[in-house]
C-alpha positions as CSV (number, residue, x, y, z in Angstrom):
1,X,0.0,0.0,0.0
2,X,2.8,2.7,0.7
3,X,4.6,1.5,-2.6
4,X,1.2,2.6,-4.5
5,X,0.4,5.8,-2.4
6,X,4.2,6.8,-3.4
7,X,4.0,6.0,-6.7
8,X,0.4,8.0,-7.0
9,X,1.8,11.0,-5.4
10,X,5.2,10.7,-7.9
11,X,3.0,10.6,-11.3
12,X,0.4,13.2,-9.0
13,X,3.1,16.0,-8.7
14,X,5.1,15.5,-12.6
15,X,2.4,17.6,-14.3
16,X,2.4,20.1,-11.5
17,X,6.1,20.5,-12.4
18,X,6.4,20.7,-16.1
19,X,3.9,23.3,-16.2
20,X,6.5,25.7,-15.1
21,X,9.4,24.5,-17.4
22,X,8.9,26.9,-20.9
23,X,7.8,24.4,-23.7
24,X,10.2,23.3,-26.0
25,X,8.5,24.7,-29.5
26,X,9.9,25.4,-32.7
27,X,8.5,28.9,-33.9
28,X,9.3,32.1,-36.2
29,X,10.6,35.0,-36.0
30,X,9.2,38.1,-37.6
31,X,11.8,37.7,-40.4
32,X,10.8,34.1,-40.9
33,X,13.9,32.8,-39.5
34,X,13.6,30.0,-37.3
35,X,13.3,30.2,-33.5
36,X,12.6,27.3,-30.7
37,X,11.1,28.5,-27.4
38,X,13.9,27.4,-25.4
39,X,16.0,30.1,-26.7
40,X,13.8,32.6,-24.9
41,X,15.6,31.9,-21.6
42,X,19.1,30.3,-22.1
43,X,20.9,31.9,-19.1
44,X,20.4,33.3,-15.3
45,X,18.3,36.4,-17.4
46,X,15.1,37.1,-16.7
47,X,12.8,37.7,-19.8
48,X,9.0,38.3,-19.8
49,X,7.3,36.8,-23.3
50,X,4.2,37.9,-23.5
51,X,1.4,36.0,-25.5
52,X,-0.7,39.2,-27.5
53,X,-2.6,39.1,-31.0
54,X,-3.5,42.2,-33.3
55,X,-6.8,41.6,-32.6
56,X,-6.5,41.5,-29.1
57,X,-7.3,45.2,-27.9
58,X,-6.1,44.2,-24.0
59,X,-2.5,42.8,-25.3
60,X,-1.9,45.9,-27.6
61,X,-2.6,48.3,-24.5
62,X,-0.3,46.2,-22.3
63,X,2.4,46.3,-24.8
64,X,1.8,50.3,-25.6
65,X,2.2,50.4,-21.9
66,X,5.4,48.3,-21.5
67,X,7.1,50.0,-24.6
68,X,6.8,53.5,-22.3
69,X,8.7,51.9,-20.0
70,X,10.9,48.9,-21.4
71,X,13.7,51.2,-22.0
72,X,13.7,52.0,-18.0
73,X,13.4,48.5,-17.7
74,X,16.2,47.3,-19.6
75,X,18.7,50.0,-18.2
76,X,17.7,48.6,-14.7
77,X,17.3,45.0,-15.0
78,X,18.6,44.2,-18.2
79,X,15.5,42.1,-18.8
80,X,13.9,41.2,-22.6
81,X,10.8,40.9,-23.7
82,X,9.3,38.6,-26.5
83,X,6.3,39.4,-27.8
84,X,4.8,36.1,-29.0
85,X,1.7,37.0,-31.8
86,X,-0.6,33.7,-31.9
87,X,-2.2,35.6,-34.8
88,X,-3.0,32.4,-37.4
89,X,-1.8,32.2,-41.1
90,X,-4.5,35.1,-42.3
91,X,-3.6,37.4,-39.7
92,X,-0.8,37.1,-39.4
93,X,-0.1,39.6,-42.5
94,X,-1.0,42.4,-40.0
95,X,1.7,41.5,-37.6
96,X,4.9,43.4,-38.6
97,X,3.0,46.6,-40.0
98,X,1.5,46.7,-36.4
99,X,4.5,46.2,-34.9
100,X,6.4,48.9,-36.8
101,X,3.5,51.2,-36.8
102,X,3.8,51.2,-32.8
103,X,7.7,51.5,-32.8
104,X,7.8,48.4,-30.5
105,X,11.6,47.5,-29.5
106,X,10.4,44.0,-28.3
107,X,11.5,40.8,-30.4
108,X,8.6,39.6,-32.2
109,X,8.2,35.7,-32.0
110,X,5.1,34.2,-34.9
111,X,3.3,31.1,-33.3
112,X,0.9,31.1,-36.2
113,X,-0.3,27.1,-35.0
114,X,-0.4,28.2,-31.5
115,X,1.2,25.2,-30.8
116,X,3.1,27.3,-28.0
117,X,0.1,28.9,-26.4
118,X,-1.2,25.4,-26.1
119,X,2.0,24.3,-24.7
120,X,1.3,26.5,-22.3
121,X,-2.3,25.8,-21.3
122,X,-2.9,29.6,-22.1
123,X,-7.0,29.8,-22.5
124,X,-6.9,33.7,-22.9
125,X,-4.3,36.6,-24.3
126,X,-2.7,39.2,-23.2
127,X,-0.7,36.0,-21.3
128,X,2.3,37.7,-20.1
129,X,5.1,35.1,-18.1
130,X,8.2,35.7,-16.3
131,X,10.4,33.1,-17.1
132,X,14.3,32.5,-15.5
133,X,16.4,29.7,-16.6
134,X,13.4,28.1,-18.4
135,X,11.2,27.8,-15.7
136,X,8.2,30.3,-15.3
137,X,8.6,31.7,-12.2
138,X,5.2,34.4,-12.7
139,X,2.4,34.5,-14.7
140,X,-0.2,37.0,-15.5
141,X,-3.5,36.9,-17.8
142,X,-5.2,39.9,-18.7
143,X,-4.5,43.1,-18.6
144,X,-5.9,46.4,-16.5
145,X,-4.1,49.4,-16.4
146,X,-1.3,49.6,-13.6
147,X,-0.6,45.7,-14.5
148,X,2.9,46.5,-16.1
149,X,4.0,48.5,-12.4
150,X,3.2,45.1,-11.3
151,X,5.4,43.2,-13.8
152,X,8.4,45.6,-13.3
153,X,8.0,44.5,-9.3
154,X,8.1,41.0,-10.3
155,X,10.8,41.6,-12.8
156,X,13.0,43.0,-10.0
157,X,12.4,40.4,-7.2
158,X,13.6,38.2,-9.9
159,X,16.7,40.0,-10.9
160,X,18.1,41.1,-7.6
């Protein structure tokens, strides 16, 4: 009987776990060059990807928001962003214009199959994550005004 309770609580807590490891999916950049999610987080730097679509009037006012700041951010923290678009194969036209239009500094990350946003379990966008070493370490859906003051106080208690 202990053997079995062990072995339920073992194959109990693996999910729990590998829901905070970053998903290992092969992607595009905005240039069409090649890009696996694992390159988002390669060293002891913390990045925040954020999961947004052009149709998505939430994730374009949490990016507008972020781009105010990220240059603060950066000088600061040194942190990255990568704005992932889950914007399918039609939409996904309007991507770059958008992000030019806005002067967004961010690296731009196509998941046109949304095979990472499923990886993730992500129901909803804006999904914004804090992820260091490859393991999330915050995560945040939605967005409300005032939520990026929020990020940047995550962002430092994960930096310092």
């Amino acid at each position: 009987m202990k053997k079995f309770l062990f072995l339920f609580l073992v194959m109990v807590s693996i999910p729990a776990i590998s829901q905070n490891e970053l998903p290992n999916i092969d992607m595009k950049t905005l240039d069409g060059e090649p890009f696996n999610s694992k390159e988002l987080s390669t060293d002891d730097s913390v990045v925040v990807v954020s999961l947004w679509a052009t149709w998505c009037v939430p994730c374009i006012k949490e990016l507008d928001a972020i781009s105010e700041l990220y240059s603060e951010w950066q000088e600061e923290t040194n942190v990255k962003l990568y704005a992932v678009s889950i914007d399918d194969s039609r939409g996904v036209k309007r991507v770059k214009p958008m992000v030019n239009g806005k002067g967004w500094e961010y690296t731009v990350i196509l998941d046109t199959n949304n095979d990472f946003k499923r990886a993730l379990g992500a129901a909803t966008v804006p999904l914004t994550l804090l992820v260091k070493n490859n393991q999330i370490v915050y995560r945040h859906s939605g967005y409300s005004p005032g939520a990026e003051m929020e990020l940047y106080e995550k962002i430092k208690e994960y930096t310092n």
